[in-house]
KEVEXDO-74921 format. One record per residue (C-alpha): residue in three letters; y, z, x. Coordinates in steps of 0.2 Angstrom, whole numbers. Each point is the difference from the previous one (the first is absolute). Layout:
REM residues N
R ALA Y Z X;
...
END
This chain:
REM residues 337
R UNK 0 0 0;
R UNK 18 -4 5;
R UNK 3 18 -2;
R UNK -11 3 17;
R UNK 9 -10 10;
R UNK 8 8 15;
R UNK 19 -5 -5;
R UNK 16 8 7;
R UNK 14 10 -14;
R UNK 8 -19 3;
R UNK -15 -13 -6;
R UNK -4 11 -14;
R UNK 17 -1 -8;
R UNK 1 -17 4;
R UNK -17 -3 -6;
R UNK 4 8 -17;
R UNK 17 -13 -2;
R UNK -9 -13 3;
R UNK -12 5 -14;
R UNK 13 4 -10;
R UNK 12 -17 4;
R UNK -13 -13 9;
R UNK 14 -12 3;
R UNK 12 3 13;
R UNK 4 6 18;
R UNK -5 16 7;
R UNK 10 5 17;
R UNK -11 13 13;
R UNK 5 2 20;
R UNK -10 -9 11;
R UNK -14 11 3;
R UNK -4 9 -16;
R UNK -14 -10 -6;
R UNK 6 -15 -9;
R UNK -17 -9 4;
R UNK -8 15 -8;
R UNK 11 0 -15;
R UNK -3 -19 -4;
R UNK -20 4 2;
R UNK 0 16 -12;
R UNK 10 -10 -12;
R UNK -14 -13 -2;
R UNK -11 13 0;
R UNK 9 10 -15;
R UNK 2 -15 -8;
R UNK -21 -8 -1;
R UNK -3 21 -5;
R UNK 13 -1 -15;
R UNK -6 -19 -6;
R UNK 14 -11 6;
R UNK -11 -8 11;
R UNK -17 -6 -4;
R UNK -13 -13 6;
R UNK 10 -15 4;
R UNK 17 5 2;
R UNK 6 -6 16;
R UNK 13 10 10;
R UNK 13 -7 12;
R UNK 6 9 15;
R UNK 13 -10 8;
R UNK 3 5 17;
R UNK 11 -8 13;
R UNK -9 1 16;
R UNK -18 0 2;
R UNK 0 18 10;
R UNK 6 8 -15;
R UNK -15 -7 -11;
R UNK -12 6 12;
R UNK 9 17 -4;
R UNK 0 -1 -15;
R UNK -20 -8 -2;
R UNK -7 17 12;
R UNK 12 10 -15;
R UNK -7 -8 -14;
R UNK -18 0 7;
R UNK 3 18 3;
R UNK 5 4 -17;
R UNK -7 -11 -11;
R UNK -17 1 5;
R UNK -8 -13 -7;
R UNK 8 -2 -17;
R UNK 8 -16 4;
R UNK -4 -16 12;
R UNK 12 1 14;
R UNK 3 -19 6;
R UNK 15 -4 15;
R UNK 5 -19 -5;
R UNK 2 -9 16;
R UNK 5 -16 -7;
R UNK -2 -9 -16;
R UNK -18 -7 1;
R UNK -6 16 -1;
R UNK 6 5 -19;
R UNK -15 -13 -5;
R UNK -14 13 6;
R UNK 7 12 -13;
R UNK -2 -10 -15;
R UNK -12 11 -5;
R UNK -8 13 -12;
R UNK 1 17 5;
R UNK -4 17 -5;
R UNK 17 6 5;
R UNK 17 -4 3;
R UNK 6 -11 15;
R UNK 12 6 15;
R UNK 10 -16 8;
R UNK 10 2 14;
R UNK 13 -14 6;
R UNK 15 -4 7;
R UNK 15 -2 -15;
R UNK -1 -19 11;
R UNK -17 -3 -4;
R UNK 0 6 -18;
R UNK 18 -12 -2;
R UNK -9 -15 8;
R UNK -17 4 -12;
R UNK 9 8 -15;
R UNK -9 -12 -12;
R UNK -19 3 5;
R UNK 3 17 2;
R UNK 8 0 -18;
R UNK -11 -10 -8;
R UNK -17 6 5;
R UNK 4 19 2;
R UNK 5 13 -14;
R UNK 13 7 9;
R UNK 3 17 -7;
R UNK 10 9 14;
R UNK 11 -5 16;
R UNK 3 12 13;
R UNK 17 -6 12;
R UNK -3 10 17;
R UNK 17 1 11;
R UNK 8 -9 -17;
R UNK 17 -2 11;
R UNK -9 -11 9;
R UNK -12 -8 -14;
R UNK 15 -4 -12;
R UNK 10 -9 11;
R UNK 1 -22 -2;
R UNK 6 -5 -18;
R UNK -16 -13 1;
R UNK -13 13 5;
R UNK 11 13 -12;
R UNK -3 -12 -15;
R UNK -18 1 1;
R UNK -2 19 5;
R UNK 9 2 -17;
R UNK -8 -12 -9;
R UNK -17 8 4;
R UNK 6 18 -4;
R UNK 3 -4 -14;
R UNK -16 -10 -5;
R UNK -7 19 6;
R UNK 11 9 -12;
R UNK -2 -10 -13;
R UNK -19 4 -1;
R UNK 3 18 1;
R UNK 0 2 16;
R UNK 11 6 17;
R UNK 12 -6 14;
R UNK 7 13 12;
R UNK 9 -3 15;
R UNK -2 13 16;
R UNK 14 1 11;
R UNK 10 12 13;
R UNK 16 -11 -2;
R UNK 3 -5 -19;
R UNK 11 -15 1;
R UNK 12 -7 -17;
R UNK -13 -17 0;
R UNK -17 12 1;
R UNK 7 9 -16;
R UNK 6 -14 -8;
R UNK -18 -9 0;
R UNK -8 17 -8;
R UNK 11 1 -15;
R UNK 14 11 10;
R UNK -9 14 -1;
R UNK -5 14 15;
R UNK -15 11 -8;
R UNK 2 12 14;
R UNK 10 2 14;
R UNK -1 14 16;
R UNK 9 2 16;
R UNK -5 4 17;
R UNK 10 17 0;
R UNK -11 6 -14;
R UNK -17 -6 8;
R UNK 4 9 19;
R UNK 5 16 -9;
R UNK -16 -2 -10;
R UNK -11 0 13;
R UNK -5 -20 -4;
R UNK 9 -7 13;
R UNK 2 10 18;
R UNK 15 13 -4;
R UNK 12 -7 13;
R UNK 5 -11 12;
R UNK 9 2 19;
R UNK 14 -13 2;
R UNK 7 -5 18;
R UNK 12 -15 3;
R UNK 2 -9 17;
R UNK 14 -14 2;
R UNK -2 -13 15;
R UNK 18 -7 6;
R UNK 0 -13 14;
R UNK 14 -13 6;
R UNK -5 -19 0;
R UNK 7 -9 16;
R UNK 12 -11 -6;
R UNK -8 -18 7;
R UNK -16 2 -13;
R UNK -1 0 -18;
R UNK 1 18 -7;
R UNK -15 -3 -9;
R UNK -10 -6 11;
R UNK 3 15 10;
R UNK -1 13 -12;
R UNK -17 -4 -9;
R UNK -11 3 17;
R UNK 12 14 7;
R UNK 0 12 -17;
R UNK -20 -5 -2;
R UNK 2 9 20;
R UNK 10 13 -4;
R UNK -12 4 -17;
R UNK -13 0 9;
R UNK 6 13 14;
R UNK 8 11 -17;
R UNK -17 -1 -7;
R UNK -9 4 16;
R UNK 10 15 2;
R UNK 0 6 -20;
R UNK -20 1 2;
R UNK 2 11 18;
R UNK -13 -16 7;
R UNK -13 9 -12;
R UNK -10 -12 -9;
R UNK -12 12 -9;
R UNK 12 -2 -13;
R UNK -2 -15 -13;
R UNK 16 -7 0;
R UNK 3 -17 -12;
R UNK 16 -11 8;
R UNK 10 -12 -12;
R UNK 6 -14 11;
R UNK 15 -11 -5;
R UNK -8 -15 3;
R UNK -17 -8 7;
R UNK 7 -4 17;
R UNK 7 17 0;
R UNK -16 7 -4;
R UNK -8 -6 17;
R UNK 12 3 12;
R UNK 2 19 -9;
R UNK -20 2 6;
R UNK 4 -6 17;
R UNK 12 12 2;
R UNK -6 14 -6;
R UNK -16 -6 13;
R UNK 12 2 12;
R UNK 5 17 -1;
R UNK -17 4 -5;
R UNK -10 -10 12;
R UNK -13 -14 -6;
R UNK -14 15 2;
R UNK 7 3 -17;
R UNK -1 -18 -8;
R UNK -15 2 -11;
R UNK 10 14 -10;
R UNK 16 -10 -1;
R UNK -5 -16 -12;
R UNK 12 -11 -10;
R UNK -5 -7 -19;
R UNK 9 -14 -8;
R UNK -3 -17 -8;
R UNK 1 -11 15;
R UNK -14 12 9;
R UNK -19 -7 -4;
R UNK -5 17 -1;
R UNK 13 8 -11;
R UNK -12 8 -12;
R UNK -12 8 15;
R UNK 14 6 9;
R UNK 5 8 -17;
R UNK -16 8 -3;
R UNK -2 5 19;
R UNK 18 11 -5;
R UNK -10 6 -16;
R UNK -13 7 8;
R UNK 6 6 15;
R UNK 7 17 5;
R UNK 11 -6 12;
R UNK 12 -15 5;
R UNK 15 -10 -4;
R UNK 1 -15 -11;
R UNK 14 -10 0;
R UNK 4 -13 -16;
R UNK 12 -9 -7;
R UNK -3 -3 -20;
R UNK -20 3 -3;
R UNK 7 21 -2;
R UNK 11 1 -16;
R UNK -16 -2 -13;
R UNK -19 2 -4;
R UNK 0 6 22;
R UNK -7 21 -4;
R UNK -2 10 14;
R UNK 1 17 -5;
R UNK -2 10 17;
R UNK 17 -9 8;
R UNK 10 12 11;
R UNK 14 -11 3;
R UNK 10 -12 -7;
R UNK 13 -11 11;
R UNK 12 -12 -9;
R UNK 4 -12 15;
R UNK 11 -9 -12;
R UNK 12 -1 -14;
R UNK -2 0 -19;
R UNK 11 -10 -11;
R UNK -12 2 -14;
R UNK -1 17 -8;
R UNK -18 -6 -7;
R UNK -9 -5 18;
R UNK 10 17 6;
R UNK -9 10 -12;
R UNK -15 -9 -2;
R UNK -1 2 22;
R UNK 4 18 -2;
R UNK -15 3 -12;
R UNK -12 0 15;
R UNK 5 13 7;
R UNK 0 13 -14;
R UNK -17 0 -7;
END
């Protein structure tokens, strides 16, 4: 029973508002369990009759590290009650054209469903859509149009559509009817006890002078990547028994911030100081090597804001600036769990 389930003071109240509204967005920080919370709410809603042999629900997520989050959640908490399936691409949907003694799990990107939105409408009873990171799901008026238009085919039928997000945006409301079911701060879950009861700030600015013969640019990038990397160096007192995640400003940044933290470190150190982004073939090992381990730096660039859980980091080091208020606190969030 849903009752069972090991939910935190925030899932359960969010649970109960989505039972209550089923249509709308609910707003937790980054690291109280929204990957739990959308696996419950399936859960509550097969154990009160909303969903019965085959309904299909949607989870749209944005990046295929979240839905590998969210498919060892809803494994976890589902247990069996429904068929769990990742959609890769759109010749898969035609292997799940079938009868089934339960209700059917899809997981996709919001692309994939906009690029396959008739198939997937015409041969599953879609009775519930789930919008993981909705701030990021809602965006394209294109890919908008079908999201919508696919809610509310689910809600027509008596079903659900819930969007999960840390960062609620004016476009992620506006595709779930304007309404925030429920809503939490990150004060409230570090004084609960659900989120890690403080943080320790510090704040290091890097000054230099660029000679005036070469573009200021030019010169500025490498030397403050230098001078970061000697700042970071001496934040950590050369200890790397800590796990310490680095967010770089950019990809060539990214390298030459490893190579000098190597240099104060010495290359003895170089299997504990690793770097993760889209241009790295190995991306996704190095990212699991910094999950598992117990030590070691890992510098990125943009693979750290969502669906990247590592809920023993020590330290986090912002080794660039923030114009957006969503990827600052979506960044942030790793560090409070």
């Amino acid at each position: 029973m849903t009752d069972d389930l090991p939910l935190n003071t925030f899932q359960s109240e969010a649970l109960r508002q989505i039972m209550q509204g089923r249509v709308g967005v609910v707003q937790m920080p980054t690291g109280t369990g929204k990957s739990r919370l959308a696996a419950a709410a399936v859960r509550k809603f097969i154990e009160n009759g909303v969903l019965a042999r085959g309904d299909t629900v949607l989870v749209l997520t944005p990046r295929v590290v979240i839905r590998e989050q969210l498919l060892r959640e809803f494994d976890n908490i589902l247990e069996g009650l429904c068929v769990l399936v990742d959609v890769k691409n759109g010749t898969e949907l035609d292997r799940w054209q079938i009868e089934r003694d339960s209700p059917l799990v899809l997981y996709m990107t919001p692309l994939l469903l906009h690029r396959h939105g008739k198939t997937v409408l015409g041969r599953f009873a879609i009775k519930g859509v789930i919008l993981d990171e909705v701030h990021h799901t809602s965006t394209g008026d294109e890919i908008a149009t079908t999201i919508r238009m696919t809610k509310d085919v689910a809600v027509e039928r008596g079903g659900f559509a819930i969007g999960l997000t840390a960062t609620p945006t004016i476009d992620a409301l506006e595709l779930l009817n304007e309404r925030l079911l429920y809503h939490a701060f990150s004060a409230e879950a570090m004084l609960s006890g659900v989120l890690i009861d403080k943080l320790t700030l510090r704040y290091a600015h890097t000054t230099f002078d660029a000679p005036s013969d070469i573009d200021p640019w030019i010169y500025a990038v490498p030397q403050r990547a230098k001078e970061y990397g000697r700042k970071i160096v001496e934040e950590l007192n050369r200890d790397v028994s800590v796990k310490a995640l680095v967010v770089a400003a950019n990809i060539r940044e990214a390298g030459w911030l490893r190579e000098h933290i190597l240099e104060q470190l010495g290359n003895d150190y170089a299997e504990f100081v690793r770097v993760a982004h889209y241009q790295v073939e190995d991306a996704v090992r190095e990212m699991e090597w910094f999950r598992s381990t117990n030590r070691g730096i890992l510098i990125t660039v943009n693979m750290a804001d969502i669906g990247f859980d590592v809920p023993d980091l020590e330290i986090l080091i912002l080794a660039r600036r923030f114009k957006s208020p969503i990827s600052y606190t979506q960044v942030r969030g790793r560090v409070l769990r």
